[in-house]
C-alpha positions in Angstrom: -46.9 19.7 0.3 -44.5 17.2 1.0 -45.1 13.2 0.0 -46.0 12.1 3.4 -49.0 14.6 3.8 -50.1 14.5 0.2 -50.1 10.3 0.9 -52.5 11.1 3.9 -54.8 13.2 2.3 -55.1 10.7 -0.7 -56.2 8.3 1.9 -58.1 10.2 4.0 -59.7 12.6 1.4 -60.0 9.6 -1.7 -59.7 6.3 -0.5 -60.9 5.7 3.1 -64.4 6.9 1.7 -64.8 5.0 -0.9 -63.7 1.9 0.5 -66.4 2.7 3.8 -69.1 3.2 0.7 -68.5 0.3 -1.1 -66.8 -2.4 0.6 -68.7 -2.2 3.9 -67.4 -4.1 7.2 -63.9 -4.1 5.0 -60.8 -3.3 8.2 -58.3 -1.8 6.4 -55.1 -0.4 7.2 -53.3 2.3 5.8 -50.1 3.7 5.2 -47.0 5.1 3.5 -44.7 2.8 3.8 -41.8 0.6 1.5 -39.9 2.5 -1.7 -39.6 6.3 -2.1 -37.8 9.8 -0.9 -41.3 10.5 0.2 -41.3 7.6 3.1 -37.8 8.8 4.4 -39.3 12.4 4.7 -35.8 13.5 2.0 -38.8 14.9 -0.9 -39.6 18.1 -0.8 -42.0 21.0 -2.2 -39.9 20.5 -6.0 -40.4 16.8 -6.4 -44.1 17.0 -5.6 -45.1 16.4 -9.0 -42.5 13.5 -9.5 -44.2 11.9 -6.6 -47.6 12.3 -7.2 -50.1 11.2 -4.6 -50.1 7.5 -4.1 -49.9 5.4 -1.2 -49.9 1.6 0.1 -53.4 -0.3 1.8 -52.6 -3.3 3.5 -55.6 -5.3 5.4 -55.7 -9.2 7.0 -59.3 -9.5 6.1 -60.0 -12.3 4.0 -62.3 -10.1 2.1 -58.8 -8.4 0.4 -57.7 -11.7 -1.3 -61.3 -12.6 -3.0 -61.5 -8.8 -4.1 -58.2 -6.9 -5.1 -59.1 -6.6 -8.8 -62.2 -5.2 -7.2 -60.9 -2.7 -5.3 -58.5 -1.6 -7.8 -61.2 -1.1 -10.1 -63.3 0.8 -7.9 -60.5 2.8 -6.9 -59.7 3.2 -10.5 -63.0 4.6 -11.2 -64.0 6.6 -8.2 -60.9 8.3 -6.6 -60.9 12.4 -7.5 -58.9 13.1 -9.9 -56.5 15.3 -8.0 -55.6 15.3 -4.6 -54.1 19.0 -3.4 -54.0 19.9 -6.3 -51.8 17.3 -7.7 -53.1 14.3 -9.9 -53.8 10.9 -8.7 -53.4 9.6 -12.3 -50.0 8.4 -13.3 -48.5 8.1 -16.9 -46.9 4.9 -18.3 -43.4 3.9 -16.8 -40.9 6.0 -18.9 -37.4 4.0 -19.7 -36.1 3.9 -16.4 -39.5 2.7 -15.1 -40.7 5.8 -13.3 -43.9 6.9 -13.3 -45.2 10.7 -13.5 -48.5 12.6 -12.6 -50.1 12.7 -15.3 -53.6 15.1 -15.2 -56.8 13.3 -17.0 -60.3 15.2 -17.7 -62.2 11.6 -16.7 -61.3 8.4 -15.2 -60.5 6.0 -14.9 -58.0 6.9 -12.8 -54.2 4.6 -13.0 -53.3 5.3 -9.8 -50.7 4.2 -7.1 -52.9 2.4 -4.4 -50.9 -0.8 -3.8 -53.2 -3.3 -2.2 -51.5 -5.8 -0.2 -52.0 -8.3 3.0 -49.7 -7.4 5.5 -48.4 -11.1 5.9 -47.9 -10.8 1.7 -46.1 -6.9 1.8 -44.0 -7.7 4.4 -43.0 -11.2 2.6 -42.4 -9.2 -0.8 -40.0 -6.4 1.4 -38.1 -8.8 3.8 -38.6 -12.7 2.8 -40.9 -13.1 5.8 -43.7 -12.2 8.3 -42.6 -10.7 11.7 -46.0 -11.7 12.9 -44.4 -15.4 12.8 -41.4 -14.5 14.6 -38.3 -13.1 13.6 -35.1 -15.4 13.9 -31.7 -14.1 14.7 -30.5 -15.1 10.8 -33.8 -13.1 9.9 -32.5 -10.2 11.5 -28.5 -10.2 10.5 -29.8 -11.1 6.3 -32.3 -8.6 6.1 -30.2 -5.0 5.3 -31.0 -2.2 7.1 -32.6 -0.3 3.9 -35.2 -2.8 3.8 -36.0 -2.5 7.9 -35.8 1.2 7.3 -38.2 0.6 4.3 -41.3 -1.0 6.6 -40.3 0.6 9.5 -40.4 4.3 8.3 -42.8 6.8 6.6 -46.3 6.8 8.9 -49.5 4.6 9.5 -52.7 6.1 8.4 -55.0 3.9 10.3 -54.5 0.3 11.6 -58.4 -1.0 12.8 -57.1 -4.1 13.1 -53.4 -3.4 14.4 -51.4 -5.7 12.4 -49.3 -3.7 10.5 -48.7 -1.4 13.6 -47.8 -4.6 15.3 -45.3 -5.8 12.3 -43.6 -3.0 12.5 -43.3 -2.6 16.2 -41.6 -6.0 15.9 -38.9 -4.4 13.4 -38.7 -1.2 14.8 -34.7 -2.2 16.2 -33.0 -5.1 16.8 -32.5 -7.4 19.5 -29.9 -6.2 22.5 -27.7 -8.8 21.7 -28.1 -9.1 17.8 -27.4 -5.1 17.5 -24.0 -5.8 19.7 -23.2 -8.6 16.7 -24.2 -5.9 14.3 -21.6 -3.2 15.8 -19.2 -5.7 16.3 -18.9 -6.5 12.6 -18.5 -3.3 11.7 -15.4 -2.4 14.1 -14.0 -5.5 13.1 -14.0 -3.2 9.4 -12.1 -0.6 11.2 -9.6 -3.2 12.9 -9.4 -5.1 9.2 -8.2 -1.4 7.5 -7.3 0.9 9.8 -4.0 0.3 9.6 -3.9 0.5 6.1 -4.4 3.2 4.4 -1.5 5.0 6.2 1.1 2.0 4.8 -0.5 2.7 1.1 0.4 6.3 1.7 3.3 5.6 3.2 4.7 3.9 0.1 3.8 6.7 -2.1 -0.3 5.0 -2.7 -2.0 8.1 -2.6 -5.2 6.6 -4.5 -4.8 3.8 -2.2 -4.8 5.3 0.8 -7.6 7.9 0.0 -9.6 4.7 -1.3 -9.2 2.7 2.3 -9.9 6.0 4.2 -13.3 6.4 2.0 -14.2 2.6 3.3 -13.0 3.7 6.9 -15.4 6.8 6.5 -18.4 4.8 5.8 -17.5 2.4 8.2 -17.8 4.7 10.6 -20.7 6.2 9.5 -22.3 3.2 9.7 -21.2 2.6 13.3 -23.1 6.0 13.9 -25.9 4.7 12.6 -25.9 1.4 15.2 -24.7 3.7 17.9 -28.1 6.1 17.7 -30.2 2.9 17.1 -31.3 3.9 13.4 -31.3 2.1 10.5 -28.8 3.4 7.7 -31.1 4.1 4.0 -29.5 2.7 0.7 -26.6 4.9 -1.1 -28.8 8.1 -2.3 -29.9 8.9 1.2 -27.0 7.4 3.4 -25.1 10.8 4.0 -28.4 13.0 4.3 -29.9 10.4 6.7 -26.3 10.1 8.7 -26.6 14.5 8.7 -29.7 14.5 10.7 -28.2 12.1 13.2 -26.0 15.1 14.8 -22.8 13.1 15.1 -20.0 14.9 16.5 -17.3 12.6 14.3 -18.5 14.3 11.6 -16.3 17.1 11.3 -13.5 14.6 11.3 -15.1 12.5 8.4 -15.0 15.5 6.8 -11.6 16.2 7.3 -11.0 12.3 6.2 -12.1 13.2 2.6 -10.3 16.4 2.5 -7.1 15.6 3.6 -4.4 16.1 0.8 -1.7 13.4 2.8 -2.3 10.1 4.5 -0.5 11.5 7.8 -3.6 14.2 7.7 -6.2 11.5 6.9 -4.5 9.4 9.7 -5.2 12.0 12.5 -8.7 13.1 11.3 -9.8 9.4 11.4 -8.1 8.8 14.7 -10.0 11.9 16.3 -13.2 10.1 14.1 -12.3 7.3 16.0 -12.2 8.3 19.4 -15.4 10.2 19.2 -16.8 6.7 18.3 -15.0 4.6 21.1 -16.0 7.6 23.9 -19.8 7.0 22.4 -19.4 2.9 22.7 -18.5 3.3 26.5 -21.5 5.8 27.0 -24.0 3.1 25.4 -22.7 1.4 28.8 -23.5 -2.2 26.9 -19.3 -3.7 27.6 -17.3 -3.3 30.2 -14.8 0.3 29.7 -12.9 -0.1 26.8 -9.8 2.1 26.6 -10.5 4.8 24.0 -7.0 5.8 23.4 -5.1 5.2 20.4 -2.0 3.6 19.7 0.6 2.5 17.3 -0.1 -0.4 15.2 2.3 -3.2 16.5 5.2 -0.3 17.1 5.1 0.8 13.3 4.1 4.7 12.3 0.7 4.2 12.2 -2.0 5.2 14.8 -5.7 3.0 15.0 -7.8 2.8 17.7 -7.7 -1.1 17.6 -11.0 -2.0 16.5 -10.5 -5.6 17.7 -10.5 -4.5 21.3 -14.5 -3.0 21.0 -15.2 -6.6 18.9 -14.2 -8.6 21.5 -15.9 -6.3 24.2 -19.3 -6.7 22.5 -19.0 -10.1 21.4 -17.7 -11.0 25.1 -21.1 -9.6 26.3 -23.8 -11.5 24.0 -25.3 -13.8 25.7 -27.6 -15.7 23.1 -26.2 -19.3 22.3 -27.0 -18.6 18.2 -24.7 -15.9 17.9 -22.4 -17.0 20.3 -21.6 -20.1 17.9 -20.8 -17.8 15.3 -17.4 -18.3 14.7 -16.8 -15.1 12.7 -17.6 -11.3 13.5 -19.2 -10.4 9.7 -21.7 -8.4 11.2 -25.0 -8.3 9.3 -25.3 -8.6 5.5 -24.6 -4.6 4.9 -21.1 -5.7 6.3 -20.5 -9.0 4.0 -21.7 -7.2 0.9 -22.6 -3.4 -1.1 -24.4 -5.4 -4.0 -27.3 -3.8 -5.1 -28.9 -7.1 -6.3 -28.4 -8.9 -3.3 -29.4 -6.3 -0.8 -32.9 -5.5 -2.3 -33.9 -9.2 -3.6 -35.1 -11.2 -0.8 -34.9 -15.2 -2.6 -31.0 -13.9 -3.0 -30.3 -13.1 0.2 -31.5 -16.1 1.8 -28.5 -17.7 0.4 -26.5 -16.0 2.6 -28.5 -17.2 5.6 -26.2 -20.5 6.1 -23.4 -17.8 7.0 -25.4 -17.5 10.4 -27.3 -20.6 10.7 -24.3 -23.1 10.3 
């Protein structure tokens, strides 16, 4: 049983019932949603008992904030002690702070049922509320892991509709925010296209395999924008970019294999075009020429990523973005730290980058 279903039936088999029995006229939502292989549908059948059966409650009632300790105690004391044959009880975080099913004779139960407002879970995951409104430096701070995060995995039941309604507001960006967000990243390519054939070519091999690694990702992450989906964090980026049937993948593939920067020069190039054919099909710039060429008469081929970034950012039409005076894209492009991309308070320092 994977995560998702055994998630459902904890709500629908454990806590639903309780909560109807003992906190009467109480409109909660439910759902799997936030941290976890099990939300991005990667578990499977062999981590089942590493996930255990847990899931998250969110509700606006006032009730909720007067009450959580309540609920968790009732929970606690009430919910079966297995779900599909897997325990709801979880050990003590080990080291690393995981937690495992751990199988009890008699409660209470320490189970996994977060309970949250869905003004306060969605404050804890992005740094806001998309009920108030989601500003354009809301969208290009907030990295995609984290949309992917609320936006993923499957509402239970939403009597009241707000979390359904949260995450309809998040569920992809704005037409003209998603052209900044592309146009960062082929302003990547146009930054190192070029150069990971002139490390080669002065006898760089690590170099050039290094720059062609960032190119790779790069364009993965251009796939990502191009089939509107939101790319996961590192463990789950290539397995999430393999379900998106890309056909630059073979090239990326030949990218990382390549044993000579000439070699990793073509597969990219063909990587490349795929991409630039798949921009014009999107029909959101005017035609842009999807040829390559040779960077400024020197040996080296690129696609000339500057050409799509001025295509996109010619056709965004809201004034915030349009007094940008920089293409970094969103904050996926500006940084890879783990830190800042999964701690809201950090970054909302970065938020003058598209306010100012």
């Amino acid at each position: 049983m994977r995560g998702l279903d055994l998630s459902r039936r904890l709500w629908v088999e454990g806590v639903e019932p309780i909560l109807e029995r003992r906190f009467v006229g109480l409109d909660a939502a439910a759902a799997l949603i936030g941290y976890g292989s099990e939300v991005l549908g990667f578990d499977d059948e062999s981590r089942k008992t590493i996930i255990g059966a847990r899931g998250c409650f969110c509700s606006s009632v006032a009730m909720i904030l007067a009450q959580p300790e309540e609920i968790d105690r009732v929970l606690a004391n009430e919910l079966p002690l297995e779900i599909g044959g897997v325990p709801t009880n979880f050990a003590p975080p080990t080291e690393d702070g995981s937690r495992m099913p751990q199988a009890i004779e008699r409660g209470p139960v320490a189970h996994r049922v977060e309970v949250h407002t869905v003004s306060a879970f969605m404050r804890s995951e992005l740094g806001f509320d998309p009920l108030d409104g989601v500003s354009v430096a809301d969208w290009l701070v907030t990295p995609t892991q984290k949309l992917l995060r609320v936006t993923a995995g499957e509402v239970f039941a939403d009597p009241i509709g707000e979390l359904t309604a949260a995450r309809a507001h998040l569920a992809w960006y704005p037409h003209d925010v998603w052209l900044q967000v592309m146009a960062g990243e082929w302003r990547r390519i146009a930054q190192l296209e070029h150069l990971h054939g002139r490390a080669g070519s002065r006898g760089d091999e690590l170099g050039s395999r290094l720059i062609a690694a960032r190119l790779v990702e790069t364009t993965m992450r251009l796939g990502f924008l191009q089939a509107r989906r939101y790319a996961p964090y590192p463990k789950w980026f290539g397995s999430a970019y393999a379900t998106l049937g890309r056909t630059e993948r073979p090239a990326l593939d030949g990218v990382l294999a390549a044993g000579s920067w000439q070699d990793r020069e073509a597969a990219l190039v063909e990587a490349y075009m795929v991409l630039a054919v798949a921009h014009n099909e999107l029909d959101v710039t005017p035609f842009v020429d999807p040829e390559p060429r040779q960077f400024y008469g020197r040996p080296f081929r690129i696609i000339g990523g500057d050409r799509f970034v001025a295509a996109l950012r010619s056709a965004i039409k809201n004034p915030e973005l349009l007094r940008l005076e920089h293409e970094a894209g969103a904050i996926d492009f500006v940084s890879t730290n783990v830190d800042l991309l999964t701690r809201p308070a950090l970054w909302a320092r970065v938020r003058s980058l598209y306010t100012e």
